[in-house]
N, C-alpha and C positions, 0 to 999 in steps of 0.2 A: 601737618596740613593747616593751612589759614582758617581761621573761624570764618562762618559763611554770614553774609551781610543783610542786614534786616535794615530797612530805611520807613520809619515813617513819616511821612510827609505832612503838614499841618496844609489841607484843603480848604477852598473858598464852601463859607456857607450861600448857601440858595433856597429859593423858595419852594421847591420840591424835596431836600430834604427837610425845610423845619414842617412840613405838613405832612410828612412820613413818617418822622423821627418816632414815632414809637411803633411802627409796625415794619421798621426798617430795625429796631433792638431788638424786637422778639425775632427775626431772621435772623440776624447776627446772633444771637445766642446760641438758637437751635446748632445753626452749624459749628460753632464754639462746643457744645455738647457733645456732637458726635465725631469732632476732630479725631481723639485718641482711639475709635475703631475704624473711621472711614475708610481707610485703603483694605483693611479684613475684609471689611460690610461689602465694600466694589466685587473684591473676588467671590465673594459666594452668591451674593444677588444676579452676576451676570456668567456665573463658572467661565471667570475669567476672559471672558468675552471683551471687556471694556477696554482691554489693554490692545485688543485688535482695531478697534473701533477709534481709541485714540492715535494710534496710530495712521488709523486712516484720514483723518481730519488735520493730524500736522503734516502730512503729504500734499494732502487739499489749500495749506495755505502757501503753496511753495516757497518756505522758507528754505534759505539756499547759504553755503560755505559765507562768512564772513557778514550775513547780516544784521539788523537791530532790529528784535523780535519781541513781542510781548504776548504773553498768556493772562488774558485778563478772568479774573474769577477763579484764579488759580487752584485754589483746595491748597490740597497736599504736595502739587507739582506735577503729576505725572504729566502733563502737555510740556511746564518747561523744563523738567528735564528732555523729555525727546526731540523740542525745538532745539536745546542742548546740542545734543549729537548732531544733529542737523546743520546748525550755522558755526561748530566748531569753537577751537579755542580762540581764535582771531575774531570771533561772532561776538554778540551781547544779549543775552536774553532776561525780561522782567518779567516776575511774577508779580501779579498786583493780586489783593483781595481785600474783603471788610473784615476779617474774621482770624485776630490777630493768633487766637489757638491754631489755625488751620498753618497760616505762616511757619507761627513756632514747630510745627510737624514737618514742614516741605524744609525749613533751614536745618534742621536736625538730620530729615534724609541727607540732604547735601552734604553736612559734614562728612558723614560715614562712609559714602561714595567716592571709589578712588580715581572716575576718571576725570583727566585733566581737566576736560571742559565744562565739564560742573562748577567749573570755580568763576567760570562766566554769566555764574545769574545771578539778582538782586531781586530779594523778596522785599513788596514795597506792599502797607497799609493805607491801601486807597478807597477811593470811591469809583463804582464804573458809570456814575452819571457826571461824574467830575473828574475826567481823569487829569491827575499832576504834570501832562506834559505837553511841547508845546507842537504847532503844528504842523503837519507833515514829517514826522519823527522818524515810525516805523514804515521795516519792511516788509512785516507780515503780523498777522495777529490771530490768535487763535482762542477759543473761549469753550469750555467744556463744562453742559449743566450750569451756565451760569445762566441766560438770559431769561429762562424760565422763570428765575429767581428775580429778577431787578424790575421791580416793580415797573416804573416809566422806559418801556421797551423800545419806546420811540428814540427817546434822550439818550438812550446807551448806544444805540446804533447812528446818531447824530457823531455821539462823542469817537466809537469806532474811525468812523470815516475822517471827520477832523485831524487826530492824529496819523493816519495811515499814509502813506508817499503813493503820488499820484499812480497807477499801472499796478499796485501791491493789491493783496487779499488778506480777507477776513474768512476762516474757515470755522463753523458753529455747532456744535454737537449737544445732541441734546435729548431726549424722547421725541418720539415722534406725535404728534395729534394726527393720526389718519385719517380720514376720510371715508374708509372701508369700514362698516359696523361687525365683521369677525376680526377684523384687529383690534380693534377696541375692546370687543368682549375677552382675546386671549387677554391681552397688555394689563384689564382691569384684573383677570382671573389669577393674571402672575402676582401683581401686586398685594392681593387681599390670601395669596395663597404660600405666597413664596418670600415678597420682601417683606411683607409686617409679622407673619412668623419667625422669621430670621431677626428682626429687629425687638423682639421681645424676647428673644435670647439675650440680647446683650442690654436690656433694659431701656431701649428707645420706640418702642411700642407707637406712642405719641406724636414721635416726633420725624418717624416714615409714613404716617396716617396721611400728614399734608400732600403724598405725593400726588397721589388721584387728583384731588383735587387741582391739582397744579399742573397736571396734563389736561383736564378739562379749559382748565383758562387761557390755557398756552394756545399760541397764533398752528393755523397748518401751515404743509409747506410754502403753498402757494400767497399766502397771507405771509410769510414769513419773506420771500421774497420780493413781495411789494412794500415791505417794510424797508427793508433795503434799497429799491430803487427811488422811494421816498425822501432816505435820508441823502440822497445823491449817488450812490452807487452807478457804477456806466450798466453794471448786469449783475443777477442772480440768478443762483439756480441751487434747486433745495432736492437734494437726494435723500430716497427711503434706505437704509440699510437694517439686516436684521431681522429681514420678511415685514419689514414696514414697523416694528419697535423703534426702531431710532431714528434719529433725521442726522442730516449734517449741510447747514446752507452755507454755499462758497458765493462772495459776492468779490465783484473787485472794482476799487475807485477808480 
């Protein structure tokens, strides 16, 4: 089997990261940290749930037989492996992220993986406020747990749409910020009861702490898709899944 391809790309700097830059390393660490349990961590924080849910978001970007696909904020790969299956071996699919441990996990899956079309992705070390490519690229894009994370929420969904091909979609997965205060009190009660339990088993106690908080700062749906038609989107629309736990906003340029 071919060794599976790691590209990293040397990025323009900008004035939003040199004014980030260290609280853009402490993200990039944490998720560096938890690279080698992440995909364990997914399955028992969601019993296995995530793997439905992602599933349902690379449907949502209709990615189709023979397209150029990107999974921005990749992780470990699960979105582009199933963009994978999806666009096929005649397809192209990139996994982009900051968090060169998480790469080194999603190329490693790769290798070990027999089907053909696996051998159609390229994990690339990027930025999602600068992405390395040029415009009107992709045919669908998909992003899982990431936007939550990327500090300037504006600039990544600018940069989304930039490279996307004009009629294509962006499908976005992520926790939900409800609107509804019994979703909020289960969502906080899973997280203080169920994921930072789980995470001081495998000695990341600290560093699942930030989740709360980062659902409190994160956009609702409806905020979520006027972000979208801000950055030029023609429409959005931001579905509850999960009994209102998760979100998933499909927007198309």
């Amino acid at each position: 089997m071919a060794s599976p391809r790691l590209s990293l790309p040397r990025l323009h700097n900008s004035s939003v990261k040199r004014r980030l830059v260290r609280s853009i390393d402490d993200r990039q660490a944490l998720f560096s940290r938890i690279a080698p349990v992440y995909d364990n961590l997914n399955d028992l924080l969601s019993l296995g749930q995530h793997r439905i849910w992602k599933r349902m978001a690379v449907s949502w970007s209709g990615a189709k037989k023979g397209d150029c696909v990107l999974d921005l904020c990749c992780g470990s790969g699960d979105l582009a492996f199933l963009l994978s299956e999806k666009v096929g071996t005649n397809g192209k699919v990139t996994g982009l992220d900051f968090s060169k441990e998480q790469l080194s996990v999603a190329s490693s899956r790769q290798y070990l993986r027999p089907k053909a079309c696996y051998k159609n992705i390229d994990w690339v070390e990027g930025d999602a406020l600068d992405l390395p490519f040029s415009d009107c690229y992709f045919d669908a894009i998909t992003m899982g747990y990431g936007l939550r994370n990327v500090y300037d929420k504006c600039q990544a969904m600018c940069e989304i749409f930039r490279v996307l091909k004009p009629g294509s979609r962006v499908s976005i997965l992520d926790f939900n910020k409800s609107t509804q205060p019994y979703t909020t009190l289960f969502q906080e009660w899973m997280i203080d009861n169920v994921v930072v339990p789980v995470a001081i088993a495998y000695g990341l106690a600290e560093d699942y702490e930030y989740l709360k908080s980062s659902i409190r700062e994160f956009l609702t749906g409806e905020e979520l898709e006027k972000l979208a038609l801000e950055a030029g989107f023609s429409n959005a629309k931001h579905y509850e899944i999960s009994g209102g736990l998760m979100g998933n906003l499909v927007a198309r340029r």
